[in-house]
HTML snippet that shows the backbone in 3Dmol.js (N, CA, C, O; Angstrom):
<script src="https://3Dmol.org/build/3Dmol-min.js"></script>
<div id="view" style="width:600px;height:400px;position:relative"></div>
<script>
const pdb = `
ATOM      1  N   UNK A   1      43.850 203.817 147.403  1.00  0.00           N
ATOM      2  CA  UNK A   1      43.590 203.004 146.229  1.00  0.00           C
ATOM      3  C   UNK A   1      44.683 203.194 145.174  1.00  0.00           C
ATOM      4  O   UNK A   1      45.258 202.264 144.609  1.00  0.00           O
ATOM      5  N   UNK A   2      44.880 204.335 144.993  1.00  0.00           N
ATOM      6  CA  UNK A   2      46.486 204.666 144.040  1.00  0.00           C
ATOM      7  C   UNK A   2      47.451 203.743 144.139  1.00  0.00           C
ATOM      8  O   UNK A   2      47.985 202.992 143.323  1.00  0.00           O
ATOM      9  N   UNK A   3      47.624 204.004 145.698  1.00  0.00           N
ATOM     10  CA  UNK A   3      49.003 203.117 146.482  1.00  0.00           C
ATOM     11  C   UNK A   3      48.643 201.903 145.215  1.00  0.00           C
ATOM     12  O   UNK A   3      49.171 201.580 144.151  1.00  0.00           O
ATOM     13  N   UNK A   4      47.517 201.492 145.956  1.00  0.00           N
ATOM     14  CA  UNK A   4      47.746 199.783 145.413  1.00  0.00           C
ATOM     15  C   UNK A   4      47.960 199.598 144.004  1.00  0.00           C
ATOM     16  O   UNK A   4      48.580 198.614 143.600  1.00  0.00           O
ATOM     17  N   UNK A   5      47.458 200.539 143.161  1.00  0.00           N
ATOM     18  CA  UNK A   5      47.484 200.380 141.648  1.00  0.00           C
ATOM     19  C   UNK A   5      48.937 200.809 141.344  1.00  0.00           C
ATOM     20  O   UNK A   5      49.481 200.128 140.475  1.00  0.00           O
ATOM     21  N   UNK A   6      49.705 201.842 141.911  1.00  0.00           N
ATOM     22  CA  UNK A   6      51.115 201.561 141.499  1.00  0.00           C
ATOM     23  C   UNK A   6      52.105 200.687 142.275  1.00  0.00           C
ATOM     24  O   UNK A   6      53.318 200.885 142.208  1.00  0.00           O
ATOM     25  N   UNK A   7      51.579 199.752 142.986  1.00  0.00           N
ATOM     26  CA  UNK A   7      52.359 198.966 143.512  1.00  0.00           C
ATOM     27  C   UNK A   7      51.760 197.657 142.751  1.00  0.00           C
ATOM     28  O   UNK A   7      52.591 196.752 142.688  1.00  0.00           O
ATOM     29  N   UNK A   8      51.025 197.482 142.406  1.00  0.00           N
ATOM     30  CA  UNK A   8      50.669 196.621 141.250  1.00  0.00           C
ATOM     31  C   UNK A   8      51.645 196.461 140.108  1.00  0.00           C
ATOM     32  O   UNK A   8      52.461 195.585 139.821  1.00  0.00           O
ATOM     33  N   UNK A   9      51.241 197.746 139.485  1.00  0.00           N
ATOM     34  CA  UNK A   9      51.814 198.655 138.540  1.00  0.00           C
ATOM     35  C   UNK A   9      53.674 197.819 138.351  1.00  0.00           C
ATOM     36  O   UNK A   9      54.004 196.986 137.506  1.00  0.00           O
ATOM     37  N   UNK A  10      54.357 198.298 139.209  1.00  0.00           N
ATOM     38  CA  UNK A  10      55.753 197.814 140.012  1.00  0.00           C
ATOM     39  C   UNK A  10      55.941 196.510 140.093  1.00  0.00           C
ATOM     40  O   UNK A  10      57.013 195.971 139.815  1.00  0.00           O
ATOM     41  N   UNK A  11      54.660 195.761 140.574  1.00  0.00           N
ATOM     42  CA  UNK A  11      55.036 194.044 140.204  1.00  0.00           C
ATOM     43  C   UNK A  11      55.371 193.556 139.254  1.00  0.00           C
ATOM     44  O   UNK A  11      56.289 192.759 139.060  1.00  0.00           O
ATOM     45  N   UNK A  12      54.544 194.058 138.478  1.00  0.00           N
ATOM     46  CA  UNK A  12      53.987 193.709 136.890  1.00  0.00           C
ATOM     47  C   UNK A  12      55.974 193.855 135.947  1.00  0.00           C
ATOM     48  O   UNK A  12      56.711 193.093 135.320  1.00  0.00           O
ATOM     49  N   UNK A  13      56.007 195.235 136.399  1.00  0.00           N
ATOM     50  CA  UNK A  13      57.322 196.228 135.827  1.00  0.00           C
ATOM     51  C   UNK A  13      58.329 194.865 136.721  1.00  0.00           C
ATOM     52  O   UNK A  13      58.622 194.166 135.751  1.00  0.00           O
ATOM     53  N   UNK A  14      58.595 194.573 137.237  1.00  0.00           N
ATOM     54  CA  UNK A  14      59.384 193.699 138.106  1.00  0.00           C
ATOM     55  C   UNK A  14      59.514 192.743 137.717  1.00  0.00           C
ATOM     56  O   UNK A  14      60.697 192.501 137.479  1.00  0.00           O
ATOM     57  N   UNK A  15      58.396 191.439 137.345  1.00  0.00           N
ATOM     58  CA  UNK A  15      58.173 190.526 136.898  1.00  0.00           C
ATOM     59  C   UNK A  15      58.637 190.569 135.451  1.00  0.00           C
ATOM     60  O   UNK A  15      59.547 189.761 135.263  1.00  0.00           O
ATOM     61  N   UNK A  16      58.454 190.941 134.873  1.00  0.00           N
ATOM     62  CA  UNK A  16      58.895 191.564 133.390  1.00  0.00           C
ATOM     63  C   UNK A  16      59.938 191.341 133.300  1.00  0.00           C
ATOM     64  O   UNK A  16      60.342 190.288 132.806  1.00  0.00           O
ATOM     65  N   UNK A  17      60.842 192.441 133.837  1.00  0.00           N
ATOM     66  CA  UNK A  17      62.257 192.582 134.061  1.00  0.00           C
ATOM     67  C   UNK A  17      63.047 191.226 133.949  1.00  0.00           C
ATOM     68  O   UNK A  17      63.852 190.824 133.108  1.00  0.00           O
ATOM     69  N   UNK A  18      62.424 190.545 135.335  1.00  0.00           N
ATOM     70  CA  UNK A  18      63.252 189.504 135.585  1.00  0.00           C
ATOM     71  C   UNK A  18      63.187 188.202 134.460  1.00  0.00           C
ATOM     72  O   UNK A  18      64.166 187.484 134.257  1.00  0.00           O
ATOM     73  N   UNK A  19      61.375 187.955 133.504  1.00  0.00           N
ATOM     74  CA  UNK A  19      61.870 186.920 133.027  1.00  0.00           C
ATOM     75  C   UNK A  19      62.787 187.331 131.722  1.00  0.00           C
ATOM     76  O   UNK A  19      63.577 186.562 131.173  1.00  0.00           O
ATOM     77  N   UNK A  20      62.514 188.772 131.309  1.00  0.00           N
ATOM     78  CA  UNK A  20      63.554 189.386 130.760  1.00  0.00           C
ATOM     79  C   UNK A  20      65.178 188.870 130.549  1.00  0.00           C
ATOM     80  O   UNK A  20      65.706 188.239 129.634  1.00  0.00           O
ATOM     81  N   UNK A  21      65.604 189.316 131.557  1.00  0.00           N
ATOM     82  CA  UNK A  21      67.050 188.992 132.087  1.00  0.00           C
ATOM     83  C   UNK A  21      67.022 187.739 131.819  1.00  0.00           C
ATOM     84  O   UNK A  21      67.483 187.416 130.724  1.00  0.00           O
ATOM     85  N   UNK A  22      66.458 186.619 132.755  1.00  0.00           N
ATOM     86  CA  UNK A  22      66.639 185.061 132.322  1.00  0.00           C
ATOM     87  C   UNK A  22      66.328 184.687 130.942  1.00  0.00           C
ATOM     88  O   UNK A  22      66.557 183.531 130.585  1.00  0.00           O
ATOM     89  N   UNK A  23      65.838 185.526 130.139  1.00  0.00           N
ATOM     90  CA  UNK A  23      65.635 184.893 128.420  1.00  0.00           C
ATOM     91  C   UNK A  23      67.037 185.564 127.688  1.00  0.00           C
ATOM     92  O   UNK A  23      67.359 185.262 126.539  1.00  0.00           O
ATOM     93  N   UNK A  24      67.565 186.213 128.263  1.00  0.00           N
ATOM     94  CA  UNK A  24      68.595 187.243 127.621  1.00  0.00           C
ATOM     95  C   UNK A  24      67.883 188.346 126.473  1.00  0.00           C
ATOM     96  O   UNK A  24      68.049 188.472 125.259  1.00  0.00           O
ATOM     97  N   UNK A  25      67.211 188.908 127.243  1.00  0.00           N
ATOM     98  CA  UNK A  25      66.736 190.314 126.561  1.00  0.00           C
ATOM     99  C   UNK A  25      67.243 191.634 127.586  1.00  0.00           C
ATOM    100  O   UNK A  25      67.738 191.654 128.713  1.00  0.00           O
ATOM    101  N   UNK A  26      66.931 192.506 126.792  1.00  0.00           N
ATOM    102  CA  UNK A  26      67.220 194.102 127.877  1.00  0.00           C
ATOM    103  C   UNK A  26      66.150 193.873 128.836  1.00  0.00           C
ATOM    104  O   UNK A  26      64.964 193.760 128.525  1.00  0.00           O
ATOM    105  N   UNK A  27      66.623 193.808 130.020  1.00  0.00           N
ATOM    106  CA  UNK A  27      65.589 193.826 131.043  1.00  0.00           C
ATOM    107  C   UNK A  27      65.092 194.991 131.454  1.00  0.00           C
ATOM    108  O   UNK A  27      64.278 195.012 132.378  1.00  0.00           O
ATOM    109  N   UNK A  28      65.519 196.166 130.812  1.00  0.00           N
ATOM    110  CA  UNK A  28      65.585 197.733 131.282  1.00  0.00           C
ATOM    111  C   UNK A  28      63.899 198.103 130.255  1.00  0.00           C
ATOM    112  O   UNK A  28      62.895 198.784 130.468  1.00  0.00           O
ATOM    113  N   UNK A  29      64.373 197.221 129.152  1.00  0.00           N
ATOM    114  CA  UNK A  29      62.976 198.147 127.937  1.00  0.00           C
ATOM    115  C   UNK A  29      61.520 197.047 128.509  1.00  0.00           C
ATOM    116  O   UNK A  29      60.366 197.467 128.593  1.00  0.00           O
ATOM    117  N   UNK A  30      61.896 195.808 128.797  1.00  0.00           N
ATOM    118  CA  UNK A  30      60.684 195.011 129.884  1.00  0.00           C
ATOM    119  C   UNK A  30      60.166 195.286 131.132  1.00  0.00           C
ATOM    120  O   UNK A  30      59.097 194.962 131.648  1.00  0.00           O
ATOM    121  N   UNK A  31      61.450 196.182 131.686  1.00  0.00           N
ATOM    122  CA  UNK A  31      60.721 197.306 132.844  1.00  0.00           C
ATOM    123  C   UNK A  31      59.830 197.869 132.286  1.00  0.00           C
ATOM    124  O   UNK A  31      58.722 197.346 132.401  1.00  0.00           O
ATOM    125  N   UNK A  32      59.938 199.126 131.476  1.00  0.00           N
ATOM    126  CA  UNK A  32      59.142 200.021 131.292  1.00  0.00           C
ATOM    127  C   UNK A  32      57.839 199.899 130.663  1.00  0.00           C
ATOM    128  O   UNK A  32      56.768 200.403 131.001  1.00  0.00           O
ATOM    129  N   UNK A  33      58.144 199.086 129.621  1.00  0.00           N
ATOM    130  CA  UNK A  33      56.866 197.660 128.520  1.00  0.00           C
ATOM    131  C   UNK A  33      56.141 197.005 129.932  1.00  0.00           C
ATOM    132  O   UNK A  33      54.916 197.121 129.969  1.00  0.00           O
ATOM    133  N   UNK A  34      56.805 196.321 131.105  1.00  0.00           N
ATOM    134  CA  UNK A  34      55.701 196.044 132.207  1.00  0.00           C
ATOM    135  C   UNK A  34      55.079 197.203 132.831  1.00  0.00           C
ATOM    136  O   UNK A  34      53.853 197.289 132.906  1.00  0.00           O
ATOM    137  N   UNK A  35      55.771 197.993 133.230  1.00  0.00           N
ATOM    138  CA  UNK A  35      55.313 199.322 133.521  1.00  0.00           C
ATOM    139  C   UNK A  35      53.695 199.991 133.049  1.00  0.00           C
ATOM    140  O   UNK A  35      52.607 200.174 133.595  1.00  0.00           O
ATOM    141  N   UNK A  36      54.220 200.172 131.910  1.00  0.00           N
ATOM    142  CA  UNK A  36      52.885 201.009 131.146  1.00  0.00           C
ATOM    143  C   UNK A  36      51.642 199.755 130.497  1.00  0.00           C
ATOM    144  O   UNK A  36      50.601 200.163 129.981  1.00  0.00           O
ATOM    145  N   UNK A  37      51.935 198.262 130.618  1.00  0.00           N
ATOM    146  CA  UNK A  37      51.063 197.746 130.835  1.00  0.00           C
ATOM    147  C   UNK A  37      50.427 197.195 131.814  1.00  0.00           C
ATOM    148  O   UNK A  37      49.299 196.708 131.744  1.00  0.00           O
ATOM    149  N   UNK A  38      51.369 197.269 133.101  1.00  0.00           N
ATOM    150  CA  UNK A  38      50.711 196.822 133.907  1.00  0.00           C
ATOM    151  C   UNK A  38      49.252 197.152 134.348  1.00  0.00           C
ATOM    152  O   UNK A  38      48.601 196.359 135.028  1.00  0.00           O
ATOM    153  N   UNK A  39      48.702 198.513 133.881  1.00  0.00           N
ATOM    154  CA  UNK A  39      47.471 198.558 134.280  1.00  0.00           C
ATOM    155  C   UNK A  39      46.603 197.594 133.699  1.00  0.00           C
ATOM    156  O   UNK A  39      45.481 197.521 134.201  1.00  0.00           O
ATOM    157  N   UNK A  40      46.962 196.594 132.445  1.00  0.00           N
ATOM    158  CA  UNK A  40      45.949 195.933 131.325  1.00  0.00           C
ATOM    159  C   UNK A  40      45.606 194.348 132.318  1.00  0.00           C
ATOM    160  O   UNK A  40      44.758 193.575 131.874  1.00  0.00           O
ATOM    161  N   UNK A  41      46.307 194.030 133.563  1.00  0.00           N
ATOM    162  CA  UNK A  41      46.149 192.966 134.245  1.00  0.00           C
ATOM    163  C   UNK A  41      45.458 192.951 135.282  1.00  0.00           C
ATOM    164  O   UNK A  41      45.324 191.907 135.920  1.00  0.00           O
TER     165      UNK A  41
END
`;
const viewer = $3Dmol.createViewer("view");
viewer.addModel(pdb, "pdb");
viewer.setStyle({}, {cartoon: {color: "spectrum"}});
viewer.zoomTo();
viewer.render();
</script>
């Protein structure tokens, strides 16, 4: 059950990132901002 919640976790952090990058923001601080919210989804 872990597995799945940090591989969740990792989407979330992923997804972030990327629309990040395409808006021209730090995609590095939208990693971590998806990261530690991903549990709220």
């Amino acid at each position: 059950m872990l597995f799945v919640v940090v591989i969740g976790w990792l989407a979330s952090a992923l997804f972030c990132a990327i629309l990040a990058n395409e808006k021209g923001y730090l995609p590095a601080a939208w990693f971590f901002g998806g990261y530690f919210s991903g549990f709220l989804h």
